[in-house]
C-alpha positions as CSV (number, residue, x, y, z in Angstrom):
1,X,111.4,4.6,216.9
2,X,114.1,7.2,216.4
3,X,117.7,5.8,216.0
4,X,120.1,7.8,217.7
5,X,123.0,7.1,215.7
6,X,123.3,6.8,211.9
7,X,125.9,4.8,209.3
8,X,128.1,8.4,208.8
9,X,128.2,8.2,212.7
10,X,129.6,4.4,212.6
11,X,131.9,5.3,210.1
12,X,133.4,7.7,212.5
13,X,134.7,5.0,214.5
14,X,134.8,1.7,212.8
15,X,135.4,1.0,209.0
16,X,131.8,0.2,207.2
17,X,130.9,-0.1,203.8
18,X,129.1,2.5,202.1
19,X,126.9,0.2,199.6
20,X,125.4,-1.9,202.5
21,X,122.0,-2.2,203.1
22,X,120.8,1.0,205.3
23,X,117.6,-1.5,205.9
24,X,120.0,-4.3,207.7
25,X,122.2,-2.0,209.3
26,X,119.4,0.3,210.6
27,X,118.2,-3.0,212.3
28,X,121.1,-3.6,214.2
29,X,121.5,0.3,215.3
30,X,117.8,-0.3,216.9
31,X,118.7,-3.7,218.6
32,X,121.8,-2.2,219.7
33,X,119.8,0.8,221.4
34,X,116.9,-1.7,222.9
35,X,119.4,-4.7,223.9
36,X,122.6,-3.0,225.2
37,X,122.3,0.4,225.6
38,X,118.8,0.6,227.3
39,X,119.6,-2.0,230.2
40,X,123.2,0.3,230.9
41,X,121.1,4.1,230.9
42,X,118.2,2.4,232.7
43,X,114.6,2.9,230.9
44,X,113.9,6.1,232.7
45,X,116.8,8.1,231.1
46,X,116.9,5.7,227.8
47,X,113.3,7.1,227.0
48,X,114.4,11.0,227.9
49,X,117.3,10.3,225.3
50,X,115.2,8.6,222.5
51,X,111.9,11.1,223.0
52,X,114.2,14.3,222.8
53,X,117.7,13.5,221.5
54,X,118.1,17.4,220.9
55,X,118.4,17.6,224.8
56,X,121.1,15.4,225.2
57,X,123.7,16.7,222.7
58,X,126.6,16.9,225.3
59,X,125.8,13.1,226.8
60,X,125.4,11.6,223.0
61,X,128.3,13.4,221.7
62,X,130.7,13.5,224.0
63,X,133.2,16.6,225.4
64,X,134.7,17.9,228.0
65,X,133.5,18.8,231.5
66,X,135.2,19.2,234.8
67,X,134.8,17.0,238.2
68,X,136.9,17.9,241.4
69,X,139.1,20.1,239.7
70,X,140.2,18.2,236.9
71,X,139.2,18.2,233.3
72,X,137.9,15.1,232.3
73,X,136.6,13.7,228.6
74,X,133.0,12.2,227.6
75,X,133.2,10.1,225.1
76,X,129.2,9.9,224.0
77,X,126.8,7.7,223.7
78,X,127.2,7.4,219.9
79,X,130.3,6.1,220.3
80,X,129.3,3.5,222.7
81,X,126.0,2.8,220.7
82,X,128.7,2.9,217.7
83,X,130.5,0.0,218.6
84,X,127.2,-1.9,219.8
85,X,125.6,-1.6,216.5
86,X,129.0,-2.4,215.0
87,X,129.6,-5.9,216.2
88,X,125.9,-6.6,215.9
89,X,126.4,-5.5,211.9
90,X,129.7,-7.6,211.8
91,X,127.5,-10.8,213.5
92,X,124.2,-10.8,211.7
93,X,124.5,-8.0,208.6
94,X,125.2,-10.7,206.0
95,X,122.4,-12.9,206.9
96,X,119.4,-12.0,204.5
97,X,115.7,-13.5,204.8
98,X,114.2,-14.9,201.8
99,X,110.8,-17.3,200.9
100,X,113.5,-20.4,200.8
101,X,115.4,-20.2,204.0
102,X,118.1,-17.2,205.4
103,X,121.0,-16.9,203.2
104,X,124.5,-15.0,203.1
105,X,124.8,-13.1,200.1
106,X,128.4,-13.5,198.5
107,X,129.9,-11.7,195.1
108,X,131.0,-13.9,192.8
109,X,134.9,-12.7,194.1
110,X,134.1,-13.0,197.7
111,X,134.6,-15.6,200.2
112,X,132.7,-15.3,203.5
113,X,134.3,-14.6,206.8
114,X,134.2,-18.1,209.1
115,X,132.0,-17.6,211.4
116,X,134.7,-18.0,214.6
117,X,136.2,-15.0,212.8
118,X,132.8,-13.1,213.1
119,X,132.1,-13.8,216.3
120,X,136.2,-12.8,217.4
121,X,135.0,-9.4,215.9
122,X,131.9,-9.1,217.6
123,X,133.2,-9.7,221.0
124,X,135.4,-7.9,220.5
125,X,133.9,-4.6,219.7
126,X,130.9,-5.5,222.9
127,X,133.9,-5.8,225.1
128,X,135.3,-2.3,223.4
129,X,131.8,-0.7,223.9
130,X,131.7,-1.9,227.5
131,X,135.1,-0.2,228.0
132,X,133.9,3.3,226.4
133,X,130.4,2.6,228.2
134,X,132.4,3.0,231.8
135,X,133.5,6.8,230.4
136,X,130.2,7.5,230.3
137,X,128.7,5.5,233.3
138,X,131.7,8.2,235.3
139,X,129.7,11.2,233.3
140,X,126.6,10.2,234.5
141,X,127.8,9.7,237.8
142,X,130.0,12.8,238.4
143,X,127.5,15.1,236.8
144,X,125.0,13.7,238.9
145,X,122.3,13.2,236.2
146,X,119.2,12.8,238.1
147,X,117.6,10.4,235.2
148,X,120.4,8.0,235.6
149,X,119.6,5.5,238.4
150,X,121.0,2.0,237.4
151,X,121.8,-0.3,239.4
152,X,125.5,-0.7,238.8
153,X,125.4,3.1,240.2
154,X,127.1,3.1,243.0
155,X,124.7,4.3,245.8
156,X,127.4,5.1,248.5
157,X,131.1,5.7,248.6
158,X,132.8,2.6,249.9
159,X,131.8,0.1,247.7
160,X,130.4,-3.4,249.6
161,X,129.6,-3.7,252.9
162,X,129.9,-7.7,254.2
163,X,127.8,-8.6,257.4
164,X,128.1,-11.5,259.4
165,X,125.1,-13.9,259.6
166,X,124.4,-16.2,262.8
């Protein structure tokens, strides 16, 4: 499956080592794309993305455009995707499958991060990307992109409508 994002693209955003396994990390860019960012696009547009990224170079990377008279900015999908991919590295990058059991794989000068300190990090960044996915969500919305049909979109201006029962 074609990633959309790559480690240079990470490193945009977020601070990543450079001697890290492109194998481990790769793994997490794809369960990023499948778990988190596929549900928010919706499987329709997702697919459109992934099949022909070259024809979605405004929504993954982000710009300008205007709405109502006002200039407003995209961030892009890569950085959402970014940050996803991000906390999933921080969470499960270090764990490593072997014939005995999984392991962590330390230097001889390292100490690991606890694993409450992990996890801090990794919510953290989900709740980041859910913040920069809302930029994007408005994109979609204002620009009226025709593949985008999620369920969180909102289908009428208003918001909620409450009706009395009995």
């Amino acid at each position: 499956m074609q990633l959309l994002i790559t480690r240079s693209d990470i490193a945009k955003y977020k601070q990543i080592s450079k001697t890290s396994h492109d194998e481990k990390l790769n793994e997490q860019i794809l369960d990023a794309q499948i778990l988190d960012l596929q549900p928010l696009l919706g499987e329709r547009l997702y697919n459109k993305i992934v099949n022909a990224p070259a024809d979605y170079l405004e929504l993954l990377n982000g710009g300008t455009y205007e709405y109502d008279g006002l200039s407003y900015t995209n961030y892009g999908l890569k950085m959402v995707l970014s940050y996803y991919a991000y906390a999933r590295y921080i969470m499960f990058g270090s764990a490593i499958d072997t014939p005995f059991s999984i392991v962590e794989k330390l230097n001889d000068n390292s100490r690991p991060v606890e694993a409450t300190q992990k996890k801090s990090i990794y919510i953290l960044n989900k709740e980041s990307a859910a913040q920069l996915w809302d930029n994007i969500k408005n994109y979609l919305v204002r620009t009226n992109n025709p593949d985008f049909n999620h369920c969180n979109r909102p289908t009428r201006p208003g918001g909620m409508k409450f009706i009395k029962i009995g």
